[in-house]
C-alpha positions, 0 to 999 in steps of 0.5 A: 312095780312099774317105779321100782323096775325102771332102770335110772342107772345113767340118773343116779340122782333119780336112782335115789330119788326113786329108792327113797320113794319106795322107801316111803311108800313101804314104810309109812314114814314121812320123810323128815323120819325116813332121813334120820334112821340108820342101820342101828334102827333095823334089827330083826327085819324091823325098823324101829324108831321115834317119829318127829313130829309125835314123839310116838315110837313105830315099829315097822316090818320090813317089807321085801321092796325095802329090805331090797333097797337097804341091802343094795346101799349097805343099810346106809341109805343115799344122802339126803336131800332137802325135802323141797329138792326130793319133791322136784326130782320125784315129779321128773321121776314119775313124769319119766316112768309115765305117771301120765293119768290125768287127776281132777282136784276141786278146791275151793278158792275165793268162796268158789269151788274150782276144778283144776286138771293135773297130769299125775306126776305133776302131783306126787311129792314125798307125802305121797309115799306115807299117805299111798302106804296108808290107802293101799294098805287100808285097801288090802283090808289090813285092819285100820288100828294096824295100818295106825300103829305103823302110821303113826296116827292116833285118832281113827277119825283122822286116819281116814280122813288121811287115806284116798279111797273112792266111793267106788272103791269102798263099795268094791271092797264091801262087794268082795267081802262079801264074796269071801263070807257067802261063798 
């Protein structure tokens, strides 16, 4: 909320580079799919079409942030810009509406596992949308077959080796379970 409310009238390049973001975050979509829809894709508050990458077709609900942005361009999204150029903007974007928390990511690299310190908007970049769909999704407790079906992905197994759920989290979630069946 704090990305959709932020004013970038004076940035219109960051304007869209945010409205594109959301688009990402809401549907699910990765971003070589999200710049090929057009207005003939939405009916119904659906959008419908053929991923790219699988050849699968996906049938997506229009949440209200996204039905927001189509109504405010008229159906007919800004142009589209290189997915490298897209990754560049979104960091100056994020770093502006103050994604400022600080994430650890271990890789490893030479046979040694290394930790390396990040401000968070040093890494977000357009996947970051599709893959934050999926984990928040998952985290409201959608079931995983639907949150797929959306998605895209065919497999269970690698959808939730896709999401970013947290030990911590996963157990939050079991705990509130819980409470809804025993209370």
């Amino acid at each position: 909320m704090e990305l959709k409310e932020y004013n970038f009238e004076k940035t219109p390049y960051l304007e869209h580079t945010r409205d594109w973001f959301l688009l990402l975050a809401w549907t699910g979509s990765r971003f070589s799919d999200l710049e090929k829809i057009s207005k003939t894709d939405i009916k119904d508050n659906f959008i419908t079409f053929r991923q790219q990458k699988t050849n699968n077709k996906v049938t997506i609900p229009l949440h209200p942030v996204v039905k927001e942005i189509l109504d405010k361009y008229e159906y007919h999204l800004p142009d589209a810009i290189s997915n490298q150029k897209f990754n560049d903007y979104i960091k100056e974007v994020a770093r502006i509406v103050g994604f400022n928390g600080k994430e650890s990511i271990t890789i490893t690299r030479g046979g040694k596992r290394v930790t390396e310190n990040y401000q968070k908007w040093e890494l977000i970049s357009s996947h970051t949308g599709r893959r934050s769909f999926c984990t928040n999704m998952y985290k409201r407790g959608l079931p995983t077959l639907m949150i797929m079906s959306i998605s895209g992905h065919k497999t269970e197994k690698s959808f939730l080796k896709y999401i970013k759920v947290k030990q911590e989290e996963h157990a939050e979630m079991m705990a509130k379970a819980w409470a809804s069946m025993y209370n």
